[in-house]
C-alpha positions, 0 to 999 in steps of 0.5 A: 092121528089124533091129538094124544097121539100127536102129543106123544110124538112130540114129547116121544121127540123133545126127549130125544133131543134133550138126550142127543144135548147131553150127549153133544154138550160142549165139554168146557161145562161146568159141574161141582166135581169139576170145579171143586179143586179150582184155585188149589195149587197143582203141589201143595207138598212141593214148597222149596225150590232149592230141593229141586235137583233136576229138571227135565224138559221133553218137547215135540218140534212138529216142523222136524218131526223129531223129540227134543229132550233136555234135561239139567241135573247134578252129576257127580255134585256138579251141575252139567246137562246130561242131554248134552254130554254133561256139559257144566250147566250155569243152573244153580240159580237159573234151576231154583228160578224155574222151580220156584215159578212152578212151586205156586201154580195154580188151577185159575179154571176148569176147561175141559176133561175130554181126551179129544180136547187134548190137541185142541189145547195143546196138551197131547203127551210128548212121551206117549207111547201111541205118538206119531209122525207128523202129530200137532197140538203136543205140549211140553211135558216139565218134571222137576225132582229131588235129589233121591228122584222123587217127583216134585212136580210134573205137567204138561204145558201147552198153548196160551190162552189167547184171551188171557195174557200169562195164562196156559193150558196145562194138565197132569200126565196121566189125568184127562182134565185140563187146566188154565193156570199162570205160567212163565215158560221163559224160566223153562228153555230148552236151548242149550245156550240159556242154560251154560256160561255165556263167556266162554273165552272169558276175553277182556277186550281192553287186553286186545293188543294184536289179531292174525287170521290165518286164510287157509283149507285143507283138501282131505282127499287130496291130503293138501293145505290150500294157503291164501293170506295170513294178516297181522294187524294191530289194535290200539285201545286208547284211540279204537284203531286198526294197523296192519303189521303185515298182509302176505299172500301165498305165492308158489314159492311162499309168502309174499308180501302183499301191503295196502294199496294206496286207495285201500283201507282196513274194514274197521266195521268188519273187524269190530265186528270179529272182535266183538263175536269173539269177546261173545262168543256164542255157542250152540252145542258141543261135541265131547272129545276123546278121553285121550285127546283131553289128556294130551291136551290138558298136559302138552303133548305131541297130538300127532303121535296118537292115533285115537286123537287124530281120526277124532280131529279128523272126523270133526274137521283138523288135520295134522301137517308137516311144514318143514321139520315141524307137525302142525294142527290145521283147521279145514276153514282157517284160525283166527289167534287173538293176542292179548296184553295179558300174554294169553294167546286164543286159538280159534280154529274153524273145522267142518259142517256140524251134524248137530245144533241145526235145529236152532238155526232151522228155527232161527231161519223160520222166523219172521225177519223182525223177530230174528236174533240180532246176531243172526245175518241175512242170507244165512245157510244155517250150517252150523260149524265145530271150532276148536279152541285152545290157548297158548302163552305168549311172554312177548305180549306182556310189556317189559317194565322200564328199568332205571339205570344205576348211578355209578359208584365212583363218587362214593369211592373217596368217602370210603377212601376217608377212613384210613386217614380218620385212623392214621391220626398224628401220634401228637394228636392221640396222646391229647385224646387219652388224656382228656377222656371224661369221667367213667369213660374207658380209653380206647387209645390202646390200639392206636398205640400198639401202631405207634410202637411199632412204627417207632420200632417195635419187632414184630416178634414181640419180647421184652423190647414191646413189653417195655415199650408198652409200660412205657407208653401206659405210664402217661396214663395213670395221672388221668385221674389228676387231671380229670379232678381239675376238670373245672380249671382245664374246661377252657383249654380242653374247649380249644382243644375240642375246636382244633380237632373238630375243624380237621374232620369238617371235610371227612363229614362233608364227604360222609354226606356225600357218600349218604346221598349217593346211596340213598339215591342208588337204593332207591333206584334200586327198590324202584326197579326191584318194584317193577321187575316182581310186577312183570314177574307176577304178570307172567305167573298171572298169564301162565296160571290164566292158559293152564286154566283156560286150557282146562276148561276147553280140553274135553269139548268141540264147541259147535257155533252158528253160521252167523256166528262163524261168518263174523270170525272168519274173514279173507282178505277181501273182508278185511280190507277195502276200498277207499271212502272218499273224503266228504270235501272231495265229493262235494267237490265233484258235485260242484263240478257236476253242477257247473257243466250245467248250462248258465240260463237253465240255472239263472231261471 
């Protein structure tokens, strides 16, 4: 081979190199058209979070195999989750948060346009019609639309990029290219507990007045209830402690009592802990109810006589029992009723195993230990559980207002009794008042006269015995005027006059006084008790419009909470109560007597 020939081959094979490069070349290389669009926003036109009215979120959980969708929207104007059976959804503000994070996304950097790439970044389409068991590097796909379905925005999400905190790949659904960009994916949950109210009882715990738990199971094939104990304790807010009212436990015969031991004590950590599940209680999913069954309940009716309603309670774990001439509703695993100071009484009644909402205690499970949940217990099954919830109210637990008695009314009698005598005044008195009335005063002396005549021997028929008797009587009268002329003259005689009669009605007014202090004092007695009677009666009217409201909100649903959860609230009588600690100066007590048994050199060295 000469040197041309040579030199041929070796262009003939560095051509075929370069060509091989191009081919092979990595796809994250950059060229005009692929980085023309980098720092535009991926939706110019989408500029108000508040137009966004759904919000619809379909991810690939690759440890189950199994799509997951989600989706917040409004139903008939009010925000539910359509996902979960429309339950009412807490999005209002929650939605426009996550619209608003999705509104400015830009594309910070190019990254690659080969389809292959897809897995690598995560991006691969959850809604592909060609996906399959068992498929890795699936992203997030997140649409938000109008009111009208408009799409708003669109794309999938997948993993972060390692060297960039914040930053991950994305890429638009139906476009190879993929994208870095700035996102926050916590304001894109898919958990059913972000999205809800998380006070479902809407429990005061400063109402928490007492708590009965209820121990029992129901056998539904051999259609028994399985009794065990029943605790009543009581809770006292100022001080934080526990009482027991009652512990009883189930004997062939019935309930027999069953008190503390003398080296028992109550678990206050224990019960703390129950009361404060319940005053949080969080759920995981629910469950719709019939539409009959939230009828009946919402209006009080006997659940027991409709058949719909029972193979529904039935099917989710509670059974109708009849205890003497009463039908009652019992839960497979026990109830736990709270008692409130309000008068409101929560009914927590624990049914079966649920067939949903695993996926998150699966998930929880497979977490490392420090990035499990705080409420989550070691040891868990993950079995999640569907409870029933309703309210009921008490009148009893509204404290009575302490009314004051009324004062007697037989003081007051004599001042009452004085009026009479005020009336029946001398005739020799009357006369002196008639003629001594002031100036532009009209006598009002007549009646008093009438009375004088009569008792001087008027008939009572009248005639012309009481018509002289009455001109007789007016004569005295007409000189009146005289005698008020000499007004000036008489002034020290009439001053007399005025003393005299003044000084009989000294004691009438003491007791007028009298009288006036006393029903002062009942009227306000009475307006103090009046006060606090209409303040119970409002408590009561408050308590009752608080359970028909509660009631409402808890018809329509089975909720489903998690095993920790549950394992918190139902609690046995070996929960609740333990053995004694003993005191701190006891075992120092016993560690000196240990320490004494030790010989005396071995202690001297």
């Amino acid at each position: 081979m000469n040197e041309n020939t040579k030199t041929l081959a070796f262009i003939g094979a560095a051509g075929a190199v370069l060509m091989f490069a191009l081919a092979t070349r990595p796809s994250a290389s950059l060229t005009n058209s692929s980085t023309s669009d980098v720092g535009t926003l991926f939706f110019p036109d989408f500029h108000d979070p508040l137009a966004a009215k759904s919000l619809d979120i379909l991810e690939y959980d690759e440890e189950l195999a199994a799509l997951k969708p989600f989706k917040v929207a409004k139903v008939n104007g009010i925000w539910s989750i359509p996902s979960h059976e429309n339950y009412p959804a807490d999005a209002d503000h929650q939605l426009a948060e996550a619209a608003a994070s999705l509104m400015d996304l830009k594309r910070l950097s190019y990254v690659s346009d080969n389809k292959a790439d897809q897995e690598v970044y995560g991006v691969v389409d959850p809604g592909a019609k060609d996906l399959t068991a068992g498929a890795t590097g699936v992203g997030k796909r997140v649409t938000l639309e109008d009111g009208q379905g408009k799409v708003l925005a669109q794309f999938i999400i997948g993993k972060a990029d390692a060297q960039q905190p914040g930053v991950r790949f994305v890429r638009i659904p139906g476009q190879d290219r993929i994208y870095r960009t700035m996102v926050n994916v916590d304001k894109l949950s898919t958990n059913f507990s972000d999205w809800i109210e998380k006070d479902l009882l809407k429990m005061n715990v400063f109402d928490f007045k007492e708590l009965v738990i209820n121990d029992h199971s129901v056998d539904a094939v051999q259609q028994a209830l399985i009794q065990r104990s029943r605790m009543t304790l009581g809770y006292e807010n100022k001080d934080s402690k526990w009482n027991v009212i009652s512990i009883e436990d189930w004997a062939k015969k019935g309930w027999v009592p069953d008190p503390l031991k003398p080296d028992e004590e109550l678990n206050t950590q224990k019960l703390n802990d129950l009361k404060n599940a319940l005053k949080d209680l969080k759920i995981i999913d629910v469950a719709h109810k019939p539409a009959g069954l939230s009828a009946d309940l919402r209006s009080d009716k006997n659940l027991s006589e409709d058949r719909k309603a029972m193979a529904s309670l039935a099917a989710h774990g509670f059974y109708f029992a009849k205890l003497g001439s009463e039908v009652e509703l019992f839960s497979n695993e026990g109830e736990v009723i709270a008692e409130m100071t309000d008068g409101v009484e929560y009914l927590i009644r624990f049914g079966d195993i649920a067939g949903r909402g695993k996926d998150e205690e699966k998930k929880d499970e497979a977490k490392k230990p420090d990035e499990k949940s705080e409420d989550k217990d070691e040891g868990g099954s993950g079995a999640s559980r569907y409870v029933f919830v309703t309210t009921r109210f008490n009148k009893d637990l509204i404290a009575k207002p302490e009314l004051q008695p009324l004062p007697e009314a037989g003081p007051a009698k004599p001042a009452e009794d004085a009026k009479p005598a005020e009336d029946a005044k001398p005739e020799e008195d009357a006369k002196p008042e008639e003629s001594k009335k002031p100036e532009g005063e009209q006598p009002e002396a007549k009646p008093p006269v009438k009375e004088e005549v009569k008792q001087e021997g008027g008939s009572p028929g009248g005639g012309a015995d009481d018509e002289a008797a009455r001109s007789e009587t007016a004569k005295p009268a007409e000189p009146a005027a005289p005698e008020a002329k000499q007004d000036n003259a008489a002034k020290p005689a009439d001053a007399k006059s005025d003393e005299k009669k003044a000084e009989p009605a000294k004691p009438e007014e003491k007791k007028a006084e009298k009288k006036s202090e006393a029903e002062l004092e009942r009227e306000r007695i009475e307006k103090e008790n009046k006060r606090k009677q209409d303040e119970y009666d409002d408590k009561v009217k408050a308590g009752e419009k608080r359970v028909k409201e509660l009631n409402e909100r808890f018809a329509d649903w089975y909720y489903i909470i998690s095993d920790a959860t549950y394992r918190k609230i139902h609690l046995s009588r070996e929960d609740v109560v333990k053995k004694k600690e003993k005191p701190a100066d006891e075992k120092a007590g016993e560690n000196k007597e240990g320490e004494a048994k030790l010989p005396a050199e071995p202690a001297a060295k």
